[in-house]
N, C-alpha and C positions, 0 to 999 in steps of 0.2 A: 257423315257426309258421303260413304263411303257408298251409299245406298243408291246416290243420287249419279252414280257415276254411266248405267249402262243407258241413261237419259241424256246428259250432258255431252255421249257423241254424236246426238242427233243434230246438236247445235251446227255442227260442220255445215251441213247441207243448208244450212238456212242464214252462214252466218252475216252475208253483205244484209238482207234486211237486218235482221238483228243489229246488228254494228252502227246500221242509219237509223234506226230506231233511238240508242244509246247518243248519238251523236246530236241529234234532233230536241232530248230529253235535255246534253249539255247545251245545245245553245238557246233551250228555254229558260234554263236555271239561271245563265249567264244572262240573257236578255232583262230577266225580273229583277236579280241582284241590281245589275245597270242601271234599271229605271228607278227603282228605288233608292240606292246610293246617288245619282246623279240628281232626282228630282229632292234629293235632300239638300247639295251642297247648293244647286243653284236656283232652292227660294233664300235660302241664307245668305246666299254669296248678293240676293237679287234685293235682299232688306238691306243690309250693308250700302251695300253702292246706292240704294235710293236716300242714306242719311250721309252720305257724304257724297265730295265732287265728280267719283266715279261713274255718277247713274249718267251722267252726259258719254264717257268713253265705253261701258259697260255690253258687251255683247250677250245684250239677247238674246237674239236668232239663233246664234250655234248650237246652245245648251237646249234651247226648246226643241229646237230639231230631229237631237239625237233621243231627248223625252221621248218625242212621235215616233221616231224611228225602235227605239226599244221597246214600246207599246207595243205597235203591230209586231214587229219581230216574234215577240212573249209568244202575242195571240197565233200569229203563223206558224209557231215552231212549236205550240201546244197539239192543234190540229194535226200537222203533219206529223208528231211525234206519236198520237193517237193511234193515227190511219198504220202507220209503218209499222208500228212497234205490234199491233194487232194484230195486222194481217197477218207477219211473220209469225205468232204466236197461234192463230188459227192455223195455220198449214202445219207447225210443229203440232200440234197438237192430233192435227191429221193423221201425219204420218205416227205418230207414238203409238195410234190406236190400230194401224195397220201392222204397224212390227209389233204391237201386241196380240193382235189376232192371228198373226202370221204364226207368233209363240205358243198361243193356246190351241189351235187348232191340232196339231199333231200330238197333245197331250190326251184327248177324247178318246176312249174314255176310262184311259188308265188313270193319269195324275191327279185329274180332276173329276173324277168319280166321287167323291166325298166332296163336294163343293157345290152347295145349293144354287142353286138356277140365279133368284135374285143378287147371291153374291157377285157370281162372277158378273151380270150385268152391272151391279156396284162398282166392281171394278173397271168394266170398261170404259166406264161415263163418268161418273162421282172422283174415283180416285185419280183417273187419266187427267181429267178437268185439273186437281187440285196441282199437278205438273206445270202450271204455267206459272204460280208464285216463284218457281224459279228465274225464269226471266223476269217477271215482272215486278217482282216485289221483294227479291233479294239481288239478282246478278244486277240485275239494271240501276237500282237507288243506291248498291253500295259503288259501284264505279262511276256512276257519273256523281256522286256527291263526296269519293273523295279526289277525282278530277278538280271538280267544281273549287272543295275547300283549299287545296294549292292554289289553286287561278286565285282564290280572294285574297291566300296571303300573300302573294307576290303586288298584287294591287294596294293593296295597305302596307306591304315593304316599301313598296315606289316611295310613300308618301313618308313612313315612318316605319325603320327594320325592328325597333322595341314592341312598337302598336302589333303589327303583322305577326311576328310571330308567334307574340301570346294570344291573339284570336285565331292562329293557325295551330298553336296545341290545345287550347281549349277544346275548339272546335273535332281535332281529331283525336282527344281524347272522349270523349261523345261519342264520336263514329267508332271508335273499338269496345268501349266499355255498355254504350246503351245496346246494342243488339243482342251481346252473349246474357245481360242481364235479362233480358222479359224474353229471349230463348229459354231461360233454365223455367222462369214462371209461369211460363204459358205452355212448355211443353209436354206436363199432362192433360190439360183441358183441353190442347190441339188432337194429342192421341185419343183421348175421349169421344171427339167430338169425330172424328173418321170414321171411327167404331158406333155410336151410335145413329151415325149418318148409315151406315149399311145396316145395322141393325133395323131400324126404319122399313128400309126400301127390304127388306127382305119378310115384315112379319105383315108390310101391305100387300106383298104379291100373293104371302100364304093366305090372306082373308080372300084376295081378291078372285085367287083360281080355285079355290075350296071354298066357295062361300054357300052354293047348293048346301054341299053336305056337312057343311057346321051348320046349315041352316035346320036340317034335320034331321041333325044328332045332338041338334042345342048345343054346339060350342061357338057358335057363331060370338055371341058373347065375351067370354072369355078371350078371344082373337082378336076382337073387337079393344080390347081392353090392354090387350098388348104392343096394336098398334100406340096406344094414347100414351102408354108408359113410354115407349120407347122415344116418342115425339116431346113428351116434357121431359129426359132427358138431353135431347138434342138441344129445344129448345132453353136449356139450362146452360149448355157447354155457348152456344151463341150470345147468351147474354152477358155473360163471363166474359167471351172475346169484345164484347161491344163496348164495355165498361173498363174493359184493359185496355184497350187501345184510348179511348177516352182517357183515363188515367198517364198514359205515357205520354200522349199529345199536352195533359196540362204540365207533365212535370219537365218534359221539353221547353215550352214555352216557360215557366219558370226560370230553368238554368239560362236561357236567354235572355230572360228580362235581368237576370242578375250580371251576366256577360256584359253586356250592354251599360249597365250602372259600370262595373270595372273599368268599361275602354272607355267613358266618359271621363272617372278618375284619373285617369292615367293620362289622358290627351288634354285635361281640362287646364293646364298650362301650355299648350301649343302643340302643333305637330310636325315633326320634323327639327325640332329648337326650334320655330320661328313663333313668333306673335300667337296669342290666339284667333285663329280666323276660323272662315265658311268649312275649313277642312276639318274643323272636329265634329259637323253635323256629316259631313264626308263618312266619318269613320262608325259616327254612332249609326247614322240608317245603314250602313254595309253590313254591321254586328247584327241588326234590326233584321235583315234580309236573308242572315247566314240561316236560320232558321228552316226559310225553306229547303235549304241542303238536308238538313237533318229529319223533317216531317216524314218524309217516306221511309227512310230509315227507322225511325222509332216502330212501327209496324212491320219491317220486313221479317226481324227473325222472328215477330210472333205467330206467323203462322206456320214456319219452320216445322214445327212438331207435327202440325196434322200434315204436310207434304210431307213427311219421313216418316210417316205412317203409312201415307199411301204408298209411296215408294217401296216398303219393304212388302204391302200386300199384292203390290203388284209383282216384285220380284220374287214372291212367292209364285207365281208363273216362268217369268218367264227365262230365269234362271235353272229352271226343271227341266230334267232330261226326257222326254219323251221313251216310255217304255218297248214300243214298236219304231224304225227307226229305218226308212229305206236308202237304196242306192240311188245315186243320180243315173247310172248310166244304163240304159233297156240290154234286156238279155235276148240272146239269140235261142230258140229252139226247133221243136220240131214242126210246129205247126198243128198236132194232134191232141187236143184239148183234153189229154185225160188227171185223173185227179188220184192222189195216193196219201193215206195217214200211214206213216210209218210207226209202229207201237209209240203212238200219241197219248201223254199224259199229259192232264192240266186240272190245277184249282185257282182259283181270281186270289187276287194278293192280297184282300182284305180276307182270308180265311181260309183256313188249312183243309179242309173238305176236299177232297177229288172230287172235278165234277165227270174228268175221262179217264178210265184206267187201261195202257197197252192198247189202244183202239189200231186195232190192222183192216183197213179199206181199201179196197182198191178199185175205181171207178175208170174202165177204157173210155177212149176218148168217141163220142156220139152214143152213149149209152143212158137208160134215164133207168135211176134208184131210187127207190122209196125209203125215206131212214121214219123208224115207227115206232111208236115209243109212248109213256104214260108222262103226263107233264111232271118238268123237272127231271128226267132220265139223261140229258143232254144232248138234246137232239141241234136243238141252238148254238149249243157253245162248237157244233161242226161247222156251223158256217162260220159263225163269229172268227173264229180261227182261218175260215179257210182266204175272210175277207183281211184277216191281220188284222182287226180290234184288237184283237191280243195276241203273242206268242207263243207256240206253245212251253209246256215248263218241262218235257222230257218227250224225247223222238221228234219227229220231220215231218213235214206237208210238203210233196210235189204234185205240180203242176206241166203237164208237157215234159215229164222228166225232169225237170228244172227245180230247186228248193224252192219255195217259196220268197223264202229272204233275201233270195235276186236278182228278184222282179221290183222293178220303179214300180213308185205308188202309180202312176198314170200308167204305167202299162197293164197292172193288175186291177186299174178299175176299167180299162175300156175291155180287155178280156170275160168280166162277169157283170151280169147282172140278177139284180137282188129284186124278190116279192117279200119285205119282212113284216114280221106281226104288225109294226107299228108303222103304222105311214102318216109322216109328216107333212101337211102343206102348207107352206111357206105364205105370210100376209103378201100377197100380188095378184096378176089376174090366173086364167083358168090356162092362156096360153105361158104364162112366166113358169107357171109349175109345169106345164108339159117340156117346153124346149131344156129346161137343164137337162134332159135324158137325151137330148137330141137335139143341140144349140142350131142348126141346118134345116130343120125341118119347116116347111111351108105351113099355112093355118088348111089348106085341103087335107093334106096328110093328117095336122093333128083333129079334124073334123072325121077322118076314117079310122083314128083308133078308136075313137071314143064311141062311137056307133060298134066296132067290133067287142068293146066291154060293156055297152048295153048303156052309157052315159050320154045317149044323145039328146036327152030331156037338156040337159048344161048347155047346148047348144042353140035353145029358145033365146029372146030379148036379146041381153050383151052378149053370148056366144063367147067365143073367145075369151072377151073384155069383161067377162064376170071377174066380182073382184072376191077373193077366197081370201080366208083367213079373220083373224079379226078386224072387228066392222065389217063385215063383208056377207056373201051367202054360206051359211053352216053345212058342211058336209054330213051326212050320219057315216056312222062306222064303216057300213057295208060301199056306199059312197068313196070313203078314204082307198079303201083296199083297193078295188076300181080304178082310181088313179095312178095306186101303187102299181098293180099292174100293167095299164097305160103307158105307165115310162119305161117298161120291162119290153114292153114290145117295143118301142120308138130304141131303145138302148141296142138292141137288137145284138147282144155282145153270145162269142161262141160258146160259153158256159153259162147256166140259168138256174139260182138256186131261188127254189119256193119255198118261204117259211110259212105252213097253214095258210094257203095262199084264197082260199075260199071260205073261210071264217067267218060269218056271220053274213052270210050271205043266203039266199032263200034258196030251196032246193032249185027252183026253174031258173034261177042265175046261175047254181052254181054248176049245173050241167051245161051252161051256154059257155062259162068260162073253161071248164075241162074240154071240152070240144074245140075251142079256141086253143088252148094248151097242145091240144094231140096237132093242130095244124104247123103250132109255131116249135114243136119239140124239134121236128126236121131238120137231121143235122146238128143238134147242139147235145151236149153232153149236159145232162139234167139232174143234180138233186132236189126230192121234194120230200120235203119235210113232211107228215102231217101224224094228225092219232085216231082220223077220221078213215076207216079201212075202205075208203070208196075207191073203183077203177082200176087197185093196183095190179089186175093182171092186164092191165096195157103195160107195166113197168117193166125192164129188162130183169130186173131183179130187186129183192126188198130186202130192207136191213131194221133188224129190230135189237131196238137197244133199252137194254133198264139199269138203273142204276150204273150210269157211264161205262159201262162195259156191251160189245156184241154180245148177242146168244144165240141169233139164229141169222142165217145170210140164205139167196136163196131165193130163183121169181116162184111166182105167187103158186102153183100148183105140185110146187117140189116140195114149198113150204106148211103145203096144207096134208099132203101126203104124208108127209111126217110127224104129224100130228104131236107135235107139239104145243112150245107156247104160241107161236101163230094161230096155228089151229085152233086153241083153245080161244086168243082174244076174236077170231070170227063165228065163233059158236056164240059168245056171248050178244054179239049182236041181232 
């Protein structure tokens, strides 16, 4: 239970619904007991007085009344207990998802580098979802149904303290013994059933985003076949629960049909000592009604196990410590955007490999560098570190003089901006993915970047209001970069790192984006990545790196003169 605790604080914030939720649920359970205990004693009470001289004094009215009065009651207090108890459970659920995104986000992409895509969306949704069995179908049916079962035995004490309090231990002998029992039975088919609920959604997403090239490498098949596996175990663990909960509902109803035969026995000589009257149909339909106390109940802990399944894979987030980790408070410096690896070493934590050994850099501030390199040399892992993706694992990154690791994440991201290999664009329109680079910006403005990256074709039909992403218009590769660019320029931040910033782009673009580049370099302190030996004697200087170590530093005519390995990789072209 212990799992379920960094959940259980979020109740604070919600708790007046919640609490009228609970309150609403008791005065539904009390409404239906009422009606059914009272429309027992007073058709009895109403057969009675019609065979003898009572049916002349006999008040009808009163007893009918409160009939109708507990009817709607029932029916009003189901509704309203619906709406309340929902709503509240919608907003928690809201915010769960936001303090779990809030968790995972600053995890990316150390913690959760080993964590497939479809999981963590499992998680977000599937496992987040199964968080509401806690209110609903454990916190909520055990409190108001052992409220509920006091309230009846006090009601059946009024009449009779023998009667009442043996349907009052019965009754909470049931509420303690029925839940831990189909908790222990249900509790692997619950965990099963979580597990193969993400197993599922994780081996649809691999058919569904690799379905080209299973398709033409023939394993299309086989994926195919995994989704099916994985769905007739699910659908295996669901029928298991369907049939268990059916099972505990009959044998519920059982112990109450024999409860019932008891407090007949026992009251079948009168109630209270007096006569036998209309008051032992009183006691038997109250026995009769106790039942709905208990019906939610019999299902609450059985799904226990898949909520503490989820529970524990979600705190598998967000009880992790994020490996990069900033300050809240902005640093002061000099205003001169220059950039320093102090004998920088790093290898990624899933494997002992160096990918940087003692890298000593030193980049003045409004200078532009070329770092140059054969792929996989670690040309990358300079930004990657310089953005804090990761730490370094020996020596220092300064900025402005400043360590790195002083800088608030907001102050080091409006400081740089990134052109990387990969440009994501986000399912929205054409302007959604421009303004994150520049939430300020007018649709004129982002109509003049896009014409200075050569994207004014996007600018036909919906313009702006093209919608990207999936369902939407398909970008090609060379398209993506384009964009990525686009927000580089709107980002307009005093440090600009290009990773292969012209990549698959055609020669005639890619001499219009360099030309763009040489206008926007102005003033800004520039690493550009590439292994494409185009233009670098516009660079201040060039830095070539192989196998994570420098070997040559040096602008471009120092480094040809020297005829080294520079020299050699321009000969080869």
């Amino acid at each position: 239970m212990r799992d379920l605790l960094p959940y259980l604080k979020l109740y604070k914030k919600h708790w007046f619904g919640l609490s009228l939720g609970m309150l609403l649920s008791f005065a539904t359970v009390a409404a239906s007991i009422g009606l059914l205990t009272l429309s027992g004693w007073f058709l009895s009470a109403a057969a009675v007085a019609g065979l003898t001289i009572a049916r002349e004094t006999f008040n009808y009215m009163l007893p009918g009344a409160f009939v109708r009065g507990f009817a709607m009651g029932r029916t009003a207090g189901r509704w309203g207990e619906r709406v309340v108890s929902h709503n509240a459970t919608f907003k928690l659920l809201t915010d769960l998802r936001v303090f779990f995104f809030s968790k995972l986000a600053p995890l990316i992409p150390g913690r959760v580098s080993n964590l497939r895509d479809a999981d963590l969306l499992n998680r977000l949704v599937a496992d987040i979802d199964a968080m509401d069995h806690v209110y609903l179908r454990l916190v909520s049916p055990m409190v108001v149904g052992t409220l509920a079962i006091l309230g009846l035995t006090a009601l059946i004490c009024w009449f009779d303290q023998t009667l009442g309090l043996t349907l009052g231990a019965i009754l909470m002998t049931l509420v303690i013994t029925w839940p831990v029992l189909f908790y222990k039975l249900g509790k692997r088919n619950g965990t099963e059933l979580t597990q193969n609920k993400a197993e599922l959604r994780i081996t649809t997403l691999d058919w569904l985003q690799g379905y080209s090239e299973l398709t033409l490498f023939g394993a299309e098949e086989r994926y195919r076949n995994a989704i099916l596996d994985a769905q007739h175990k699910l659908l295996r663990n669901q029928s298991f629960n369907a049939h268990f909960s059916g099972l505990a509902q009959a044998l519920l109803m059982l112990a109450n049909g024999w409860t019932v035969v008891l407090m007949l026995w026992l009251a079948a000589d009168g109630v209270g000592g007096n006569t036998p009257d209309p008051r032992i149909a009183l006691v038997a339909f109250a026995t009769m009604a106790s039942v709905e106390l208990l019906m939610p109940i019999a299902g609450a802990f059985q799904h226990l196990g898949q909520t503490l399944t989820s529970a524990r894979r979600l705190n598998d987030i967000i009880l992790s410590e994020p490996d990069v980790q900033f300050p809240e408070e902005t640093i002061a410096h000099n205003g001169e955007y220059s950039i320093k690896y102090n004998a920088v070493s790093f290898h990624y934590p899933d494997s002992d490999a160096q990918v940087l050994t003692d890298v000593e850099l030193e980049i003045p501030a409004k200078h532009r560098v070329a770092i140059v390199g054969q792929t996989g040399s670690g040309k990358s892992t300079l930004i990657q570190l310089l953005n804090r993706y990761w730490d370094v694992n020996a020596g220092s990154i300064e900025i402005a003089g400043k360590p790195i690791q002083q800088w608030s994440e907001s102050q080091l991201r409006q400081a740089i901006s990134v052109v990387s290999q990969r440009v994501d664009i986000l399912n929205g329109s054409l302007r959604d993915n421009l303004l994150m680079a520049k939430p300020q910006a007018d649709d004129l403005e982002l109509a003049e970047v896009l014409e200075k990256v050569g994207l004014s074709k996007l600018l036909e039909d919906t313009a702006l209001d093209t919608w990207l992403g999936d369902g939407g218009r398909q970008l090609s590769g060379g398209e993506k970069r384009r964009v990525g660019i686009a927000r580089a320029l709107l980002h307009n931040a005093p440090i600009l790192l290009l990773d292969e910033p012209t990549e698959g782009l055609d020669k005639q673009t890619e001499q219009q984006i360099m030309q763009l580049f040489e206008q926007h370099f102005e003033d800004k302190t520039v690493v550009f990545i590439t292994h494409r030996l185009v233009d670098l004697d516009k660079m201040d200087a060039i830095c070539l790196i192989e196998q994570g170590q420098i070997v040559e530093y040096g602008n471009h005519q120092d480094l040809l003169a020297q005829q080294g390995r520079y020299y050699t990789l321009n000969q080869t072209l």
